[in-house]
C-alpha positions in Angstrom: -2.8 14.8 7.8 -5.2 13.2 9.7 -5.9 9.2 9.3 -8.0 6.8 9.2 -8.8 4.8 12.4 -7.8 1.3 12.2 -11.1 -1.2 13.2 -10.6 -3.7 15.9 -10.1 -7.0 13.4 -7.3 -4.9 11.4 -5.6 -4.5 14.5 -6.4 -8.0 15.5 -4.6 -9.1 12.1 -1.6 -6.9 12.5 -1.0 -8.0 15.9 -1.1 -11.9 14.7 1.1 -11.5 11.9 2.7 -8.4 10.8 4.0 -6.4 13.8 7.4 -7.4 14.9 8.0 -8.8 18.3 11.2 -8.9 20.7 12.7 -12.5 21.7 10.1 -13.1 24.1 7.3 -12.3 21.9 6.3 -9.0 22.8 5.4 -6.9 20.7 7.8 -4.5 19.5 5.9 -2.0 17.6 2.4 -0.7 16.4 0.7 -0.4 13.2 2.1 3.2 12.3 5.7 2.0 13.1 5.1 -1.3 10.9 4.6 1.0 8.2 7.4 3.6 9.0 9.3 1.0 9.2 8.4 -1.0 5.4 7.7 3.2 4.0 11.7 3.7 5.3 13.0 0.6 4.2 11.7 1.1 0.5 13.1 4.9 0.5 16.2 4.2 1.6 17.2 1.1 -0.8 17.0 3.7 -4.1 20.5 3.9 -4.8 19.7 6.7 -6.8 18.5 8.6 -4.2 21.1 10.7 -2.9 20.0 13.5 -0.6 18.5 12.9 3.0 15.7 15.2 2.2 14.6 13.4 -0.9 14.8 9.8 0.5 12.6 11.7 3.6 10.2 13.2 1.4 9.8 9.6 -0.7 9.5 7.8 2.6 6.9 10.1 4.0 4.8 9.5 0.5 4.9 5.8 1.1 4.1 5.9 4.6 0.9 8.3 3.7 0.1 6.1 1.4 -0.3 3.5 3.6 -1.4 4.6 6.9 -4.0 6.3 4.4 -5.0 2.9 3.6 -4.9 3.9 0.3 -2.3 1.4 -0.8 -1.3 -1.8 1.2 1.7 -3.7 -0.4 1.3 -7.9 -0.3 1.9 -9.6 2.9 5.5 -10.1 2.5 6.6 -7.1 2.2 4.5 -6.1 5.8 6.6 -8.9 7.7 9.6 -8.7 5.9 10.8 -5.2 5.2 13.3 -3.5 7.5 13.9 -6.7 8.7 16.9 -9.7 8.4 14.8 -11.6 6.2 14.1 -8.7 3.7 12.4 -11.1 1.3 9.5 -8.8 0.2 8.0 -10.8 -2.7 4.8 -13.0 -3.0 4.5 -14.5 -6.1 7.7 -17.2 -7.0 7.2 -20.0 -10.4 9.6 -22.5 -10.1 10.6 -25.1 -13.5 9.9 -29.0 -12.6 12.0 -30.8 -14.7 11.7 -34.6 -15.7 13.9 -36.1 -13.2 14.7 -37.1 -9.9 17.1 -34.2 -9.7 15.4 -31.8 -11.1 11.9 -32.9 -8.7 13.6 -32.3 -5.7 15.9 -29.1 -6.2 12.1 -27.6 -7.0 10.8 -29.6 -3.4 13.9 -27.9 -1.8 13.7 -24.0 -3.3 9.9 -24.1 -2.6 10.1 -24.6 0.8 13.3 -22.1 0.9 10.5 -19.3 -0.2 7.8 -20.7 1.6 10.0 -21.0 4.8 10.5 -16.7 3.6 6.9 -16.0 3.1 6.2 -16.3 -0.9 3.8 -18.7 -2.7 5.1 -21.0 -5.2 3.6 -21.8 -8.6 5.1 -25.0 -10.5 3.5 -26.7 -13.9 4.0 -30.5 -13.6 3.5 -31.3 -17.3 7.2 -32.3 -18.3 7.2 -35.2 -16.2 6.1 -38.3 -17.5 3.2 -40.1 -17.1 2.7 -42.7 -14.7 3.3 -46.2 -15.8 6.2 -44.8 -18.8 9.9 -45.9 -18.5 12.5 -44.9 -15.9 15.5 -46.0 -18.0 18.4 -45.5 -15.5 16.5 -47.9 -13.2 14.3 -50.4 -15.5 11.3 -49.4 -13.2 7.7 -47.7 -13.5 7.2 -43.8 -13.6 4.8 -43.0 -10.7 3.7 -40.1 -13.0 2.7 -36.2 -11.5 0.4 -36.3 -9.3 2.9 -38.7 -7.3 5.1 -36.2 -6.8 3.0 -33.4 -6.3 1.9 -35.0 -3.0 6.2 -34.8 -2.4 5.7 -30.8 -2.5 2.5 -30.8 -0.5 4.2 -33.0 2.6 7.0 -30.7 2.2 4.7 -27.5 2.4 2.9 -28.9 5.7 6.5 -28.8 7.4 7.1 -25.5 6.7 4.9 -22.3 8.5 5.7 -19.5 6.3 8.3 -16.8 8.6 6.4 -18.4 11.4 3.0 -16.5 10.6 1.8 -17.9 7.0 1.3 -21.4 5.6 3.2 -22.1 2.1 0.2 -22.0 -0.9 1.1 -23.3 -3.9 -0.6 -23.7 -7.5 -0.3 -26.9 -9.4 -0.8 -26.9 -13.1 -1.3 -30.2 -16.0 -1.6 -29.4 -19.3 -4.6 -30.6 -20.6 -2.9 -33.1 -23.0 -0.8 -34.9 -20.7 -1.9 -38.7 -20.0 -2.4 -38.2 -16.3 -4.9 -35.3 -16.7 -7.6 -37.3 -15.3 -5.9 -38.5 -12.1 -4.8 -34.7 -11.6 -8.7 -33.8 -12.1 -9.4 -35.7 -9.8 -6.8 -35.4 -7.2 -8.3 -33.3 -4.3 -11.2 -35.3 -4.2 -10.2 -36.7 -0.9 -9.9 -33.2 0.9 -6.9 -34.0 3.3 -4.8 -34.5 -0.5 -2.7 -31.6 -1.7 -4.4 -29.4 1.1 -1.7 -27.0 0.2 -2.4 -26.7 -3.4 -4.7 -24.8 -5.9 -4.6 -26.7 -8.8 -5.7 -25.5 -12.5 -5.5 -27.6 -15.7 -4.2 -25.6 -18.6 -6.2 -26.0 -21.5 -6.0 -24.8 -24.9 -8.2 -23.0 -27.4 -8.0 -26.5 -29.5 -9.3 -28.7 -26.7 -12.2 -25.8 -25.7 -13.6 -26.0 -29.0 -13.0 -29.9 -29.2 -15.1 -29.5 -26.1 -18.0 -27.8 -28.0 -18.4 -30.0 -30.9 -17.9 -33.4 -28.8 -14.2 -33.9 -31.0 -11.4 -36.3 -29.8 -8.2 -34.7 -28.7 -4.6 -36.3 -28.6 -2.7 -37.0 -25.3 0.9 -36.3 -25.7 4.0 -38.0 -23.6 6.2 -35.1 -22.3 9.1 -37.7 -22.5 9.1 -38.8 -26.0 6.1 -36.3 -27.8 4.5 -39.4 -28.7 0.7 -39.4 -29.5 -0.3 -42.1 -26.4 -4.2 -42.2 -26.9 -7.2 -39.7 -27.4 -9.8 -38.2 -25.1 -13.6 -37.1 -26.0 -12.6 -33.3 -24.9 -15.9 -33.3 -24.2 -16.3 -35.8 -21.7 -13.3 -34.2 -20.0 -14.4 -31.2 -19.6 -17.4 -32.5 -18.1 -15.0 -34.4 -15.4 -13.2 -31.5 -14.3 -16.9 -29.6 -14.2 -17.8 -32.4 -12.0 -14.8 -32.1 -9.8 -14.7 -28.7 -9.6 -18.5 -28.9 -8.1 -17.7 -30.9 -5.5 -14.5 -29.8 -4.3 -13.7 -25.8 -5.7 -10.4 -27.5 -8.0 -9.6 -28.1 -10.4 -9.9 -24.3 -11.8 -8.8 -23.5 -15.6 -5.6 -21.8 -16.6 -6.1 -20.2 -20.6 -2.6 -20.9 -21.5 -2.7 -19.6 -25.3 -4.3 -16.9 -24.2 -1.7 -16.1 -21.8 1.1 -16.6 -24.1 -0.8 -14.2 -26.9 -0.3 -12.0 -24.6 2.9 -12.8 -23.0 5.1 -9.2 -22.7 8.5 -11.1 -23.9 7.7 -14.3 -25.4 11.8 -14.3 -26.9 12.5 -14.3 -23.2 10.3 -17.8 -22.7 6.8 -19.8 -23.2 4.6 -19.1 -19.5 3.7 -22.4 -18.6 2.7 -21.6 -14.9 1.5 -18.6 -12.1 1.7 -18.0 -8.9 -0.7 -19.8 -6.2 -3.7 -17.3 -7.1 -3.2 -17.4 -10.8 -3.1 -13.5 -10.9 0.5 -13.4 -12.1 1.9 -15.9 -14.8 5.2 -16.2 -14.4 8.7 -17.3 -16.2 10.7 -20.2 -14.6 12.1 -19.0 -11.4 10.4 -15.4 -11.2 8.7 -13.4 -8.6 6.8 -10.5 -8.5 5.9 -8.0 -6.3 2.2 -6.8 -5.3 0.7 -3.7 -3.5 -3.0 -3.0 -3.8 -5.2 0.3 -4.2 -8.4 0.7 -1.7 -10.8 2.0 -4.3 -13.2 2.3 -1.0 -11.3 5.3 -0.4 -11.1 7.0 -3.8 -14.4 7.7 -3.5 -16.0 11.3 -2.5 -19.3 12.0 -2.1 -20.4 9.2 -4.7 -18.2 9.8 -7.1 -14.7 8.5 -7.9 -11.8 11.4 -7.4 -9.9 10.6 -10.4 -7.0 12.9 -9.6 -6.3 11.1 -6.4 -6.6 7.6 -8.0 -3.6 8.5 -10.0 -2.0 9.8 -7.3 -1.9 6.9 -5.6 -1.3 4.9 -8.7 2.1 6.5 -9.3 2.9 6.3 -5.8 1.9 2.6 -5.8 4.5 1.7 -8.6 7.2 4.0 -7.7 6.5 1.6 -4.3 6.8 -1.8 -6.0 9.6 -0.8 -8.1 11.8 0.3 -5.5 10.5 -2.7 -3.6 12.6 -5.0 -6.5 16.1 -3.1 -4.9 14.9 -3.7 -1.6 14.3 -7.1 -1.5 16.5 -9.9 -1.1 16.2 -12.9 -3.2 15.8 -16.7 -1.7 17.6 -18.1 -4.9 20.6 -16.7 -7.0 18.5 -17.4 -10.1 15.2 -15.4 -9.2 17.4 -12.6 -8.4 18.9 -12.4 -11.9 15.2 -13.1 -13.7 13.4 -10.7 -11.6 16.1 -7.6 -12.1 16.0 -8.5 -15.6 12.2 -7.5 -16.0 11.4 -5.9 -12.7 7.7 -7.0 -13.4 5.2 -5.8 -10.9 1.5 -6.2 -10.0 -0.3 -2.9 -9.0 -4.1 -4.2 -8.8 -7.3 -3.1 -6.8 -9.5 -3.8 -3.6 -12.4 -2.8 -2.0 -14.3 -2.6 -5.9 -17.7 -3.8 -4.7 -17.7 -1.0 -1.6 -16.3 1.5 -4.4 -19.7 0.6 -6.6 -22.0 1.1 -3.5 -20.7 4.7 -2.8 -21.0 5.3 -6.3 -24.5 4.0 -6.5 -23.8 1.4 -8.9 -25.2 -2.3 -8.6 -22.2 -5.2 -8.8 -22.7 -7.1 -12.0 -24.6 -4.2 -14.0 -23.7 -3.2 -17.5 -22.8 0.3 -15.3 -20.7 -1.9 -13.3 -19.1 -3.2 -16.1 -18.2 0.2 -17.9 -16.7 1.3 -14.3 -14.5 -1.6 -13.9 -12.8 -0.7 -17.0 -12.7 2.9 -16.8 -11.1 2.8 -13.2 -8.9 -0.1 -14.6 -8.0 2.1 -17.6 -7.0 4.9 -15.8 -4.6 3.1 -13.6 -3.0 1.3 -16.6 -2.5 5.1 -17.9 -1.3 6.4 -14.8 1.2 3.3 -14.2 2.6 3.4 -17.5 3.6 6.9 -17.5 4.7 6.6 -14.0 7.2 3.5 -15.3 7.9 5.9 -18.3 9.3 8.3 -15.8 11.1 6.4 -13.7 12.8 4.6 -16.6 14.1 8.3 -17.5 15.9 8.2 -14.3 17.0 4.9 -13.9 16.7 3.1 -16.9 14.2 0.6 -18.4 14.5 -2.9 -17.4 17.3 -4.9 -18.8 15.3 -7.4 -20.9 13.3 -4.7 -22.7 15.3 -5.3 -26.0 13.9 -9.1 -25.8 10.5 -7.8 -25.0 7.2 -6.4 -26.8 7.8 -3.1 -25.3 8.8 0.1 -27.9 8.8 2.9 -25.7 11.1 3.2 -22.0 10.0 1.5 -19.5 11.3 0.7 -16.2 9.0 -2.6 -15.3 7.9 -5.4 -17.9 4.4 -5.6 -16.5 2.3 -3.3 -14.6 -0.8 -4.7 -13.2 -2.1 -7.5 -11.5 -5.8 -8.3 -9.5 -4.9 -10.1 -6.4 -7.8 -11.6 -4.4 -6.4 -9.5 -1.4 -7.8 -11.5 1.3 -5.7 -10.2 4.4 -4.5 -6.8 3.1 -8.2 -5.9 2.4 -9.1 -6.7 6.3 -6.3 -4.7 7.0 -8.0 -2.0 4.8 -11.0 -2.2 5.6 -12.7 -2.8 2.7 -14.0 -5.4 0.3 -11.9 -7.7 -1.0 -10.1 -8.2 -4.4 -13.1 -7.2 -7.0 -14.9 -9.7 -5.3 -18.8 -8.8 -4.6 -19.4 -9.0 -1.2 -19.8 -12.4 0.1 -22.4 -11.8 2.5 -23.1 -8.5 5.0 -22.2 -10.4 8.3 -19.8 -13.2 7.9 -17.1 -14.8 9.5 -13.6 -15.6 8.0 -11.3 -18.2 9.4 -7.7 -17.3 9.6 -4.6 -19.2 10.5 -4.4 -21.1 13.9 -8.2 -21.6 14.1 -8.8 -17.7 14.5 -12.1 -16.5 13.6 -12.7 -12.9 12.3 -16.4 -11.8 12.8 -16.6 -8.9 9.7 -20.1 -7.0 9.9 -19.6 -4.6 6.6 -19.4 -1.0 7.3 -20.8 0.7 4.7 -24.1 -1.3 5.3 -24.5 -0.1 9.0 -22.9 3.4 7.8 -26.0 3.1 5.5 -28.5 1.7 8.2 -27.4 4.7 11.2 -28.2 7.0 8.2 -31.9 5.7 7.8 -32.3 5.4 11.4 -32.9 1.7 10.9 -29.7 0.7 12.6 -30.3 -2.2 15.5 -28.9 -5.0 16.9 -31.6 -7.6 16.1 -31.4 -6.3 12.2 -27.8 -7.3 12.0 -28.5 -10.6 14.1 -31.2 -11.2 11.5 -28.5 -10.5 8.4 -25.8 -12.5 9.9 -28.1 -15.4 9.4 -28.2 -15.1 5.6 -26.0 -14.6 2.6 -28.5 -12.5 1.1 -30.6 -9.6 2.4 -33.3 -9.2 -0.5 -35.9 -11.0 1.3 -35.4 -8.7 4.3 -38.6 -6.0 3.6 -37.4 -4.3 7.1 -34.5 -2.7 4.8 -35.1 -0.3 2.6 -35.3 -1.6 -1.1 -32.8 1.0 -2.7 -30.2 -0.3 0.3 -31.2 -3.8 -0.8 -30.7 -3.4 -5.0 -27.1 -1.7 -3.8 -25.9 -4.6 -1.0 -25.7 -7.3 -3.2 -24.1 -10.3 -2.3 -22.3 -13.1 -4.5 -24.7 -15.4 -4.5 -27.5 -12.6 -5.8 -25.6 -12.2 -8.8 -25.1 -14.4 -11.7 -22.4 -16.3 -12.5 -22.5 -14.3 -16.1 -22.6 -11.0 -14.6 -19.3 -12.2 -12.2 -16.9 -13.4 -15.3 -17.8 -10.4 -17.1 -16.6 -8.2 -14.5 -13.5 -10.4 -14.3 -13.1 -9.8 -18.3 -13.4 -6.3 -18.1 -10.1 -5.9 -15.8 -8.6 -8.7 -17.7 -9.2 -6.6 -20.7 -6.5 -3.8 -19.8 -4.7 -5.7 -17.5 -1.1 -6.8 -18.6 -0.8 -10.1 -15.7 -4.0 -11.7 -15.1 -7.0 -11.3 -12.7 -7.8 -13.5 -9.6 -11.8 -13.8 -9.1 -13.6 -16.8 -7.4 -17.0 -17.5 -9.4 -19.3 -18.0 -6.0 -21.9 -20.2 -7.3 -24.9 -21.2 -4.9 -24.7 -24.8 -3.5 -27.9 -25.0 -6.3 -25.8 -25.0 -9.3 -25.5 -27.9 -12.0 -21.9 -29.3 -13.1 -24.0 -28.2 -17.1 -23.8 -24.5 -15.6 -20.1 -25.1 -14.7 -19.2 -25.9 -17.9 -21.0 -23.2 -19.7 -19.3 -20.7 -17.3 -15.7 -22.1 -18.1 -16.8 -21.6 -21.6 -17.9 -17.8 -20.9 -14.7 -17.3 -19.7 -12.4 -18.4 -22.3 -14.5 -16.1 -24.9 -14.4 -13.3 -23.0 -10.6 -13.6 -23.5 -10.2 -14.3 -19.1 -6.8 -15.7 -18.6 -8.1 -18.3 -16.0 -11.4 -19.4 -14.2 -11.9 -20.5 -10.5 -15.5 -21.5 -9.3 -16.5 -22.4 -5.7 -19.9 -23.9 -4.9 -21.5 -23.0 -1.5 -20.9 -25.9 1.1 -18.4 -27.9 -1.5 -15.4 -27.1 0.7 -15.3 -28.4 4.6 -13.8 -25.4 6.6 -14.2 -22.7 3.6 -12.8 -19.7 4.4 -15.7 -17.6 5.2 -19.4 -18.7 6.6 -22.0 -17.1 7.4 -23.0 -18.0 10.9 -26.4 -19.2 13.0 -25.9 -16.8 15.8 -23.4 -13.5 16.0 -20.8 -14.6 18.1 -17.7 -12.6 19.4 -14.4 -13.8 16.9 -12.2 -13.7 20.2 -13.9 -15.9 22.6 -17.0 -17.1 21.0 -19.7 -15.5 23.5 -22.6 -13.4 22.2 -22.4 -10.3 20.8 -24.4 -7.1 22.2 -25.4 -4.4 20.0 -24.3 -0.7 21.1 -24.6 2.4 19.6 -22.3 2.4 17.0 -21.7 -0.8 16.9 -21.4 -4.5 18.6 -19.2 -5.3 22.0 -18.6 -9.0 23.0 -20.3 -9.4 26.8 -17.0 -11.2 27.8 -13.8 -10.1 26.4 -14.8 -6.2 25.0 -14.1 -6.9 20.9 -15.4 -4.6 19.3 -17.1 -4.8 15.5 
């Protein structure tokens, strides 16, 4: 089977922070062996698996899989698999409880997973507001967000296995008395640098929000009524905040426990950093990704291979539940009970290009669910089957499931940010942020990503050259640019050329059949009005989204990726010369 080539920054990226390295740090292996290595790892941990010939054939599945780049499982699993560590999950939710004791066993276990690779998730809205009662001392609660800044010192301390820094999301019901100090509490941008925070509102307070209505404000502590809000007003502040600083983003939380798999088992009060898995105090899950980029032949999708890789994918994540070894006693005993795992997609918007299709069309729309609908098909019967050999999860009998089933959930949209490098493709569903753009990694590295398919499509029309891309690296959008082709144009579409609308209703259609939640980032031009915010957080609760993020161009100092003034080399920062085929720094030979 012949693969793929790997480009220059995936290598770059493996060599950073996935290949292993001997005690000197040298490096001990290449990309194929990483992922003989994770492929042999999974195989071999199926107990059921018996015969030396089927764990082969399993491994060598896995490994085509990902060599293909075809499926890419989350980061942890990369580093961690095959190794001492063996900690191979990336999503953790961890209960805060409403005392000293309880605040820091939650400080200590998150930075036990960071310290392992995963991402924590923690909802802060049992502790009591600031100002209340500490009764065992006579003094003055300092109230959540407090505390929070407790985990976020913590975080800092700890470099995730050595190559990732701990994320975490913080969550505040909308009805606790802090809410506004938590609204507002990355407004300083060196505060709770480690956090994502979301404010979990409720169907009440969004339609309190639409007719102007007063809501109540509940003590955690005592369920007392402590004052009322205009939920109007407030949503307007968190509008505001999100517009200058990209947080706080919204968390649906009835809508997540209407459709919460095993709500016997527990109410979901939190997710994971992202907010693409919500989570059960002290869970995990584990997450793998398919590269829709290549199920794609000559322009159309090749559905036979999709589910191919589907049931591959969660025969994969499954057996990555045996494989891995748990930081904490308790998410070991939570995660075996409902093996939940998050199969999701990358690569969408290059997927819609071969196809033909413009990101953000109704067309779009309709293929979002279809491909989403055939993978929910394909990984429930795939579960089905592996239940029949191994049994369904434990909790099922406390669950909403009727049939055998070997994992409590199935899918999950991760925004993919590394893995997708690694694949070579677009990340997430995200549209493409721009055609030329830089992302900033950890340790100050800078990733120059020209996209692929656009020169594939420019060599094609001959109108491939070095002082085109220079021109495109300049701008976020290339539909002013008359030198391209205006059928390439309608189909390279960039975030900021399509409408906020058009974005959350591609996030709703995978949210639709999706049994976790979806992770999109709402790219808004720097342009847009706090109003517009609102009405987009609006959009997305009735389109039944399970959460909301937005991002204004510019809001954030040291955003992930820019789009630069001059095409520089990623290594060393010289100029970039344009060669057939591509671009070669003058100084250091990286190649894009």
């Amino acid at each position: 089977m012949k693969f793929p080539p790997l480009s220059n920054n995936s290598r770059k990226i493996l060599e950073n922070r996935y290949l292993l390295r001997d005690r000197e740090g040298i490096l001990a292996e290449t990309p194929d062996e990483l992922f003989r290595r994770v492929a042999r790892n999974i195989a071999t941990c199926d107990g059921t698996i018996e015969r030396t010939s089927v764990v082969e054939s399993v491994e060598d599945r896995f490994f085509k899989a990902m060599r293909s780049l075809e499926f890419i499982p989350n980061s942890p699993t990369l580093m961690n698999a095959g190794t001492e560590l063996q900690q191979l999950s990336a999503c953790f939710v961890l209960p805060v409880g409403d005392s000293i004791e309880s605040i820091y066993d939650a400080v200590k276990w998150s930075a036990i997973i960071h310290q392992s690779g995963g991402g924590t998730g923690f909802s802060f809205s049992d502790l009591r507001p600031s100002g209340d009662t500490v009764r065992s001392t006579g003094g003055i609660a300092s109230g959540p967000v407090s505390f929070m800044k407790v985990f976020d010192a913590a975080t800092e301390a700890i470099k995730q296995g050595g190559r990732r820094r701990g994320a975490s999301m913080g969550i505040l019901r909308v009805d606790h008395p802090d809410i506004s100090e938590f609204i507002r509490a990355k407004d300083d941008i060196k505060s709770l640098s480690n956090f994502n925070i979301s404010v979990a509102v409720t169907d009440e307070f969004m339609e309190k929000a639409i007719k102007e209505d007063e809501y109540e404000l509940v003590n955690p502590r005592t369920d007392e009524i402590t004052g009322t809000k205009n939920a109007a007003d407030v949503l307007e502040e968190i509008s505001e905040s999100a517009w200058r600083t990209g947080d706080p983003g919204l968390i649906f939380i009835d809508e997540v426990n209407r459709r919460n798999p095993a709500p016997l088992l527990g109410h979901i009060k939190a997710t994971n950093p992202c907010g693409e898995v919500p989570l059960l105090p002290f869970e995990a899950c584990v997450l793998g990704s398919i590269n829709l980029n290549r199920m794609t032949e000559q322009g159309e999708m090749d559905w036979e291979r999709l589910d191919e890789i589907t049931r591959t994918g969660v025969r994969f994540l499954d057996g990555a539940i045996d494989a891995s070894r748990f930081p904490l006693i308790q998410t070991e005993e939570v995660v075996k009970g409902n093996r939940k795992i998050g199969l999701g997609v990358m690569g969408f918007a290059d997927c819609l290009i071969r196809m033909g299709l413009v990101y953000g069309s109704r067309e779009s729309q309709e293929m979002a669910k279809r491909v989403i609908g055939n993978i929910a098909s394909s990984a429930q019967k795939e579960s089905a089957s592996i239940a029949e050999e191994k049994g369904s999860f434990p909790n099922i009998h406390m669950s909403k499931v009727s049939a055998p089933q070997r994992n409590l959930t199935l899918l999950s949209i991760a925004p993919t940010g590394t893995i997708s490098m690694i694949g070579g493709c677009s990340s997430g569903i995200e549209p493409l942020y721009a055609i030329s753009y830089t992302k900033h990694v950890l340790e100050g590295e800078h990733l120059r990503e020209v996209n692929p398919l656009f020169m594939e499509f420019c060599k094609e029309r001959g109108i491939f050259s070095e002082e085109l891309i220079r021109k495109v690296s300049k701008r976020h959008s290339i539909q002013g640019m008359r030198e391209i082709p205006e059928d390439i144009r309608e189909l390279f579409v960039t975030a900021q050329d399509i409408s906020p609308e058009a974005q959350v209703r591609i996030q709703a259609a995978f949210q639709e059949v999706v049994d976790n939640a979806v992770s999109k980032t709402i790219n808004l031009p720097s342009s847009v009005t706090e109003d517009e915010i609102s009405e987009i957080f609006h959009l997305a609760h009735n389109l039944r989204c399970k959460g909301i993020t937005v991002y204004r161009e510019g809001s954030k100092p040291g955003q992930v990726l820019t789009v630069e003034e001059h095409a520089l080399c990623p290594i060393c920062g010289s100029p970039i010369k344009g060669e057939e085929g591509g671009f070669t720094c003058r100084s250091c030979g990286h190649i894009l």
